[in-house]
C-alpha positions in Angstrom: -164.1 -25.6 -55.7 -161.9 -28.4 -56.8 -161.9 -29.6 -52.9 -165.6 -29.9 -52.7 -165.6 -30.9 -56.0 -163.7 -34.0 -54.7 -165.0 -34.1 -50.7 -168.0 -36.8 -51.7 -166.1 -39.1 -54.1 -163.9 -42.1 -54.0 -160.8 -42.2 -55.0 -157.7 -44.2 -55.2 -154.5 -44.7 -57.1 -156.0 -44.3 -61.0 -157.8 -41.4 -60.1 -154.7 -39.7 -58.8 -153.0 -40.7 -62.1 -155.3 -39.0 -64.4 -155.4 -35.9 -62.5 -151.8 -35.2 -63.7 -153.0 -35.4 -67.4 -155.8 -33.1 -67.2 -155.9 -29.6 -67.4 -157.3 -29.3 -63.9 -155.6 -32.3 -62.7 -152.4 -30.0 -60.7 -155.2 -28.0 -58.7 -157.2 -31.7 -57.7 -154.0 -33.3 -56.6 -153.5 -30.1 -54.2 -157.0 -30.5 -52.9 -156.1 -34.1 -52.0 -152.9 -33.2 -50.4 -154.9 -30.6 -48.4 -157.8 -32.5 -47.5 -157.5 -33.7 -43.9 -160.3 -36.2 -44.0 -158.8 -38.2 -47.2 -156.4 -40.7 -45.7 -152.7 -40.2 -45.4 -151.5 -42.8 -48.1 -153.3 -41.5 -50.7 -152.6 -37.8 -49.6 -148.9 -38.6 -50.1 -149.6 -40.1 -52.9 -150.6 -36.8 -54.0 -147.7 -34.9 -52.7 -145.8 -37.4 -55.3 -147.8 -36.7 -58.0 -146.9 -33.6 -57.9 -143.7 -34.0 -57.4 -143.8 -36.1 -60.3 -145.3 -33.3 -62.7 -143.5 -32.7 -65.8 -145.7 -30.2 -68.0 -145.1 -26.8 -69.6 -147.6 -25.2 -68.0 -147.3 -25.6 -64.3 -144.4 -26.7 -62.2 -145.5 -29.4 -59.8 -142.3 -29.0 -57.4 -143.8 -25.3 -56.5 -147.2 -26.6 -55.7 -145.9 -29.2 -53.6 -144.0 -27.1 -51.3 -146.7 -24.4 -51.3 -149.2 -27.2 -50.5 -146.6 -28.6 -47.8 -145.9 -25.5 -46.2 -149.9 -24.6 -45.5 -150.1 -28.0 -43.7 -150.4 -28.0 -40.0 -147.7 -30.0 -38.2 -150.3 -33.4 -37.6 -151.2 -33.3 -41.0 -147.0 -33.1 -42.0 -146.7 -36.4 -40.2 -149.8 -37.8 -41.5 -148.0 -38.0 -44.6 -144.6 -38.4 -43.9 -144.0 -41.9 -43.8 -145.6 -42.5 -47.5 -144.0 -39.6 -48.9 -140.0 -40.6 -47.9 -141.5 -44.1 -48.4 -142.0 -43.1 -51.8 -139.0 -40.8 -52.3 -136.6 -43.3 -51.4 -138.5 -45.4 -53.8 -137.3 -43.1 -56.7 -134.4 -42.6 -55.0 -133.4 -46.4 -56.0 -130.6 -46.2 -57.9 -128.0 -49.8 -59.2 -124.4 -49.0 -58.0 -122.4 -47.9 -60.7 -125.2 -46.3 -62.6 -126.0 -42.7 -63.3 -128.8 -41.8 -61.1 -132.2 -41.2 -62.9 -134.2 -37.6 -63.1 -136.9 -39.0 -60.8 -134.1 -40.1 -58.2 -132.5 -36.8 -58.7 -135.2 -34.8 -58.3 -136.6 -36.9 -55.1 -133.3 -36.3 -53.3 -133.7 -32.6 -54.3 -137.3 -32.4 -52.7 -136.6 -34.4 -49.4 -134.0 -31.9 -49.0 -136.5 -28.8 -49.3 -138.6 -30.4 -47.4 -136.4 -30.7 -44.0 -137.3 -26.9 -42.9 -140.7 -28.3 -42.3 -139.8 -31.2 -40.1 -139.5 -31.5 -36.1 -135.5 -32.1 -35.8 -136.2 -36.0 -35.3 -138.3 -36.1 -38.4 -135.4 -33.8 -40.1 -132.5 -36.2 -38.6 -134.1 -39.5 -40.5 -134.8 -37.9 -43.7 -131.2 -36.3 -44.1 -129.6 -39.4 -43.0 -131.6 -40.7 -45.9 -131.0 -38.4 -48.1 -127.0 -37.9 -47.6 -126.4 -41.5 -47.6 -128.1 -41.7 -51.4 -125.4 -39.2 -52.4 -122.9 -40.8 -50.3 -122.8 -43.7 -52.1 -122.0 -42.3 -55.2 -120.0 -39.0 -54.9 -118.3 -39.0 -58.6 -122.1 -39.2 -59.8 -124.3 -37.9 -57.3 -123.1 -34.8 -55.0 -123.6 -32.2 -58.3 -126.2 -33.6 -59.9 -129.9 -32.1 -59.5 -130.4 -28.6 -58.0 -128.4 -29.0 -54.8 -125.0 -30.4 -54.7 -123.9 -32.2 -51.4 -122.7 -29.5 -48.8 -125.5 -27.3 -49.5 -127.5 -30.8 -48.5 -125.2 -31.2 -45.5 -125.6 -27.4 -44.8 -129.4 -27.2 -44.5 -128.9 -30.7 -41.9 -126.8 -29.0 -39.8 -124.6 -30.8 -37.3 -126.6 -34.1 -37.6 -125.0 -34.7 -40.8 -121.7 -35.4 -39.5 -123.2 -38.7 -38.4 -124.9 -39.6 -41.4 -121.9 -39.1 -43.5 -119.3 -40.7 -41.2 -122.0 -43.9 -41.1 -121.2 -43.4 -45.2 -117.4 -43.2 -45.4 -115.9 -46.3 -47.1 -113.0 -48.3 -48.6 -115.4 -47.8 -52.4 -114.4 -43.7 -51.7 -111.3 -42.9 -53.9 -109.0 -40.6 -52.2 -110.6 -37.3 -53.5 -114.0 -38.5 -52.7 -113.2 -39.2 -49.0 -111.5 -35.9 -48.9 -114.7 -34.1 -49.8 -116.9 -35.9 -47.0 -113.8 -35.7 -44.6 -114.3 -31.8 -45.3 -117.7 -31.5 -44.9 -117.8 -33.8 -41.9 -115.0 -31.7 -40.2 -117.9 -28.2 -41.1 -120.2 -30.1 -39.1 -119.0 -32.4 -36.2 -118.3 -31.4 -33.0 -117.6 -33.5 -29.9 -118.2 -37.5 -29.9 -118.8 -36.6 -33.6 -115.3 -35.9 -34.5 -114.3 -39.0 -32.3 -116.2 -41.1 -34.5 -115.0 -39.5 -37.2 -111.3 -39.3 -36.2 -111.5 -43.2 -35.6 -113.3 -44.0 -38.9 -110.5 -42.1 -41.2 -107.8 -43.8 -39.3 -109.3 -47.1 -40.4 -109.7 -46.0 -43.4 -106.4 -44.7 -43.9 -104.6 -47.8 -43.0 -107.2 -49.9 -45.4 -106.1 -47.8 -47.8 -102.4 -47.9 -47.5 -102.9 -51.7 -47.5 -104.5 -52.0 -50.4 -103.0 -51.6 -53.8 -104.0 -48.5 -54.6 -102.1 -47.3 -52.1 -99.0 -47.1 -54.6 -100.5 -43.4 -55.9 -98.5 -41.4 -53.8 -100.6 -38.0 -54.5 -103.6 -40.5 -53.3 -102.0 -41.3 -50.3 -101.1 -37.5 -49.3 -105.0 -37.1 -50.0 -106.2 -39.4 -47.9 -103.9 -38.5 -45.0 -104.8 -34.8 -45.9 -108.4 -35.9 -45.1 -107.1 -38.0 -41.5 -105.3 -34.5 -40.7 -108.4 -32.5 -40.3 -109.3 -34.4 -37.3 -105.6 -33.9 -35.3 -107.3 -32.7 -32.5 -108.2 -36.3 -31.9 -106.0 -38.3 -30.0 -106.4 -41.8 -31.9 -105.4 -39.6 -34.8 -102.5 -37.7 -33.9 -101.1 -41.2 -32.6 -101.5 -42.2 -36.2 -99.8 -39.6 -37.7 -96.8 -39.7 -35.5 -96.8 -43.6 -36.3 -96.3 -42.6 -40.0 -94.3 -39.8 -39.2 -91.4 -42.4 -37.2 -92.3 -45.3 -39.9 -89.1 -46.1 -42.0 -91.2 -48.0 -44.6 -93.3 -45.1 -45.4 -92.0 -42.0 -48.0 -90.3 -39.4 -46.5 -92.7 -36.7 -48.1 -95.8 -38.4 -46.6 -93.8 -39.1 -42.9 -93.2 -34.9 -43.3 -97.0 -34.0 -44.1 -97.5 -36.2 -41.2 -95.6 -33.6 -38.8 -97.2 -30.7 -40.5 -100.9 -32.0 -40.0 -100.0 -32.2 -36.5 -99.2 -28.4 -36.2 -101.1 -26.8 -33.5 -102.2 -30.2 -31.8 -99.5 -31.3 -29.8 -99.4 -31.8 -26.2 -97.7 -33.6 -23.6 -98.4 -37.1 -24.9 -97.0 -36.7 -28.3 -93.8 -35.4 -26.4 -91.4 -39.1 -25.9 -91.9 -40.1 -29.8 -91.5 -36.8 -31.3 -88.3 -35.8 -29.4 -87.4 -39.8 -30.5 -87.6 -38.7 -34.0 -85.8 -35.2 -33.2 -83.0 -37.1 -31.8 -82.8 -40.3 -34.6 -79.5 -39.3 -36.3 -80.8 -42.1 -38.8 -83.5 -39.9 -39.6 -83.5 -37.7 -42.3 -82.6 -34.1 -41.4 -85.9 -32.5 -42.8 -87.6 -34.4 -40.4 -86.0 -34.3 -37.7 -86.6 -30.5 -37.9 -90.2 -31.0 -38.4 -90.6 -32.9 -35.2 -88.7 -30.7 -32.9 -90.4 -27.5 -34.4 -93.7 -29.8 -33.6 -92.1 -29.7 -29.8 -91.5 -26.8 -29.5 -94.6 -25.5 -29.8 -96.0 -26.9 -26.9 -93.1 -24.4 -24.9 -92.6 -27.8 -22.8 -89.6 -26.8 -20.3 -89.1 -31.0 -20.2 -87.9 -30.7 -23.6 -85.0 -28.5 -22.6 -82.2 -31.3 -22.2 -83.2 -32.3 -25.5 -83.2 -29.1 -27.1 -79.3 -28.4 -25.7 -78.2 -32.1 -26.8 -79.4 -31.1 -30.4 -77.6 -27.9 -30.1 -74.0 -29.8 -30.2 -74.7 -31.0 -33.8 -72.1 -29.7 -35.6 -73.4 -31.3 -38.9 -76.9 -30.2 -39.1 -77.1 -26.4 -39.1 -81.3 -26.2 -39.4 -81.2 -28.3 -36.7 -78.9 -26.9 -34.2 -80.3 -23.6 -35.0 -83.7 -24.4 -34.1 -82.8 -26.3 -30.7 -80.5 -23.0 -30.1 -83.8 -20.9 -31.0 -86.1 -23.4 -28.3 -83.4 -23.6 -25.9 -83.4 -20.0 -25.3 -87.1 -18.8 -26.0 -88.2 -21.9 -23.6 -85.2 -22.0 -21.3 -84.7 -17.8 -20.8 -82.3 -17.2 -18.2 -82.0 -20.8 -16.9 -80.5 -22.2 -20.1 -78.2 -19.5 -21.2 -75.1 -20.7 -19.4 -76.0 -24.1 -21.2 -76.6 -22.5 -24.5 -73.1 -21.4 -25.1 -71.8 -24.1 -23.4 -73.2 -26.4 -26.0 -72.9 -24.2 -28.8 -70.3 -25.8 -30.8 -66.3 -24.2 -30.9 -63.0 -24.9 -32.4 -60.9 -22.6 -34.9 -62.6 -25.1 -38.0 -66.3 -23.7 -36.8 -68.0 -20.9 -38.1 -71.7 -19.8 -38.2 -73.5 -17.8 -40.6 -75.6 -14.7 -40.0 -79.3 -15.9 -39.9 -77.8 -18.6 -37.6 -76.5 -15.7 -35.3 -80.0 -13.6 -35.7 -81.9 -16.5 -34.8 -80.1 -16.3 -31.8 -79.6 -13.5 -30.9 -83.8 -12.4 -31.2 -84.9 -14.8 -28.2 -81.3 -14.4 -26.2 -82.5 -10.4 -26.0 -85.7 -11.3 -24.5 -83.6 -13.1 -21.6 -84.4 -10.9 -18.5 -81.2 -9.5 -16.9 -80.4 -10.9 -13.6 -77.2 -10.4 -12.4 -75.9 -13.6 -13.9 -76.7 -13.4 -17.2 -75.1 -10.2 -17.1 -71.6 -11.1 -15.8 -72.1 -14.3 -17.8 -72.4 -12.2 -21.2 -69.9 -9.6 -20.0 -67.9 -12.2 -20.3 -68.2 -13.3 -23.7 -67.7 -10.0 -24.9 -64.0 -10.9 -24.5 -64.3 -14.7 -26.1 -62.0 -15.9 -28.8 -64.5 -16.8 -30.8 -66.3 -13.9 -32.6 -69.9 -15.5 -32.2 -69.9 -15.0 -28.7 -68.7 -11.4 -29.0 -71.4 -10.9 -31.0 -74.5 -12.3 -29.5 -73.1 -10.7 -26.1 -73.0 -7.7 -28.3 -76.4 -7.7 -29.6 -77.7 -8.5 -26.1 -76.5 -5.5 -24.4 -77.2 -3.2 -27.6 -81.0 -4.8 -26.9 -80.9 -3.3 -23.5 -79.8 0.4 -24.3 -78.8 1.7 -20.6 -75.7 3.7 -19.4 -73.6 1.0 -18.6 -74.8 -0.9 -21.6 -73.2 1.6 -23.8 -70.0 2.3 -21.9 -69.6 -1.5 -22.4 -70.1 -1.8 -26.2 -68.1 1.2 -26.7 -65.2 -0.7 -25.6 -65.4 -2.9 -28.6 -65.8 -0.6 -31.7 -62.0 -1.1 -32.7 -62.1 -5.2 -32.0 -60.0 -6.3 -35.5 -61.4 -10.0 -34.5 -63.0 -10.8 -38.2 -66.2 -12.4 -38.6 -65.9 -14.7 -41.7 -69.8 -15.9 -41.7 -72.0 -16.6 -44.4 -74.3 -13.6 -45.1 -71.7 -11.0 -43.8 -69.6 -8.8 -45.6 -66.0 -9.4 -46.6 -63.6 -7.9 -44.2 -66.2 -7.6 -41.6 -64.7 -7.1 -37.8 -66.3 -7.9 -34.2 -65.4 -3.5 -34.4 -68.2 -2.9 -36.7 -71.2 -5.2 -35.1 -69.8 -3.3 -32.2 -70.5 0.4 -34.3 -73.7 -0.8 -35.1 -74.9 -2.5 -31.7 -73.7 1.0 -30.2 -75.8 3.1 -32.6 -79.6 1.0 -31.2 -77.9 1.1 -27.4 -77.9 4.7 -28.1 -81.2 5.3 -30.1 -82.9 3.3 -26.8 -81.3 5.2 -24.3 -82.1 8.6 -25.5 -85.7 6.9 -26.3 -85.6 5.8 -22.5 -84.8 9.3 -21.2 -87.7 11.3 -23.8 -90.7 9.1 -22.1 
């Protein structure tokens, strides 16, 4: 009724205006909206209206989207260009200031109203619409009904572009950790190039700059830079802190660990640089030859034996010993105890000799690793007896056996860390004996 009510009159601005004051004004402003023959201006003019209701009795926001959602799709682009027209309107907000009800609740509507856009239509308005909170994160991303990633959330992948067109040098460090997060939910491909590129920029703008001095600040903002390691331009960044003198040691070891899981052959030359910098302090030195290693690399090898010879370092021996052997096998076992440090002054405790000895027993037996570790059951030095020990106690056959049982009454003493006082080469032997057995017979029941 109120449509033809309203079919044969004139209306404009004013009218419109009045309707929200009257007591039949919220069901004339629908009609409006509705009407297919009133032109599109003054139907999103309507929509805003509405939008724009504040009364007890009716709640204009539900109307709108009912209204909206009966529309056809020509009649939704009729009135789109005066309806984000006029949302970005109220959407104007003075930087520094807290943004307004009628800004909040625009931002709140364009984002309920993307489901009902053609992805191009959608694209626009959320750029829109993420670049208003953007601007502001501290007083914009939790205001209104929907906070920021349930914004980026209903855009989808699109608004990893929108927010890495929003990422700036204004952004404290916990801000750009927040879009960094939500732009790492979203992007994929050239997206997390872009991406990747913009935080390195901003990461060295923000080292530059004064603030720079807040350590925790600087961790957060290369926090934020490490979510995108799987970018080449980035990783190069974080090995250029990692091997930078001038920068903390705490930040030049969250470097390394961003890196974890992203390394390849190109991050190879400076990381086994760093590994092998005796100027460099111990922790991360470690950190960047763990970082090696897990690319399994065999080019690494002659690195990971040099290391080995440290007789200083013990974390670091231990894990080139570790590599060396789990990357190496049976090719670097003559090397490994060739480079494992001797003397009568050296001694090693037992998690160095476990480490060990758990990769050495996945070496496969060919026939010169057996003779080679045959003969290292009768080495003066009580390390070698031991990892030979645990090797062929790893093994369990016949002859494995026969040949620890020679050794059960070897008096050599073990004088390790981590082992017992008064422990003897004679009782590794006892217990390396006891698995050879326990796998043999285990051998024999299948």
């Amino acid at each position: 009724m109120a449509l033809l009510t309203l079919s044969a009159c004139t209306l404009d601005s004013r009218d419109l205006a009045a309707f929200r004051l009257s007591a039949s004004g919220p069901e004339k402003l629908c009609a409006v909206l509705g009407a297919s023959e009133r032109a599109a201006p003054l139907r999103a003019e309507a929509a805003l209206a509405l939008l724009d209701l504040t009364r007890t009795d009716v709640d204009g926001r539900v109307l709108l989207f009912t209204e909206l959602t009966r529309l056809d799709a020509q009649g939704k682009r009729a009135i789109l260009p005066s309806f984000k027209a006029g949302l970005s309107e109220r959407m104007q907000t003075d930087e520094g200031s807290e943004p307004s009800s009628d800004a909040l609740r625009a931002k709140d509507a364009g984002t309920k109203l993307l489901p009902l856009l053609d992805p191009s239509e959608r694209n626009m308005l959320g750029a829109e619409l993420l670049a208003f909170v953007a601007a502001d994160v501290t007083r914009r991303a939790d205001r209104g009904e929907l906070t920021l990633e349930q914004i980026a959330n209903r855009i989808g992948p699109a608004s990893a572009h929108a927010l890495t067109d929003a990422l700036s040098e204004k952004h404290d460090a916990d801000n750009l950790a927040r879009l960094s997060a939500i732009i790492d939910q979203h992007a994929q491909g050239h997206e997390r190039t872009r991406a990747g590129k913009r935080l390195v920029e901003l990461e060295l703008s923000y080292r530059a700059n004064a603030k720079g001095a807040e350590t925790l600040g600087r961790q957060r903002v290369l926090s934020s830079l490490g979510r995108f390691a799987d970018q080449s331009e980035v990783r190069a960044r974080l090995l250029s802190v990692a091997a930078s003198d001038g920068i903390a040691q705490n930040e030049r070891a969250q470097a390394l660990e961003l890196l974890t899981g992203h390394v390849g052959e190109a991050e190879l030359k400076p990381l086994l640089a760093l590994a092998q910098a005796e100027s460099a302090p111990a922790e991360l030195r470690v950190l960047a030859l763990s970082r090696v290693g897990e690319t399994r690399s065999r080019t690494a090898l002659p690195t990971f034996l040099i290391l080995l010879t440290d007789r200083n370092h013990h974390a670091l021996r231990r894990l080139a010993g570790e590599l060396s052997l789990s990357v190496g096998s049976s090719e670097a076992v003559a090397s490994f105890f060739r480079n494992l440090p001797t003397g009568w002054g050296m001694t090693y405790d037992k998690a160095e000799i476990d480490a060990y000895a758990e990769p050495l027993a996945k070496v496969p037996p060919d026939i010169t690793t057996l003779l080679l570790l045959g003969e290292k059951l009768h080495s003066v030095f009580w390390w070698n007896r031991v990892l030979a020990l645990r090797y062929f106690a790893s093994r369990g056959t016949a002859e494995d056996v026969w040949r620890i049982r020679q050794h059960v009454h070897d008096l050599l003493p073990i004088t390790g860390a981590g082992y017992p006082a008064g422990h003897t080469v004679g009782l590794e032997a006892e217990s390396a004996l006891a698995l050879a057995i326990e796998r043999l017979r285990a051998t024999h029941q299948r």
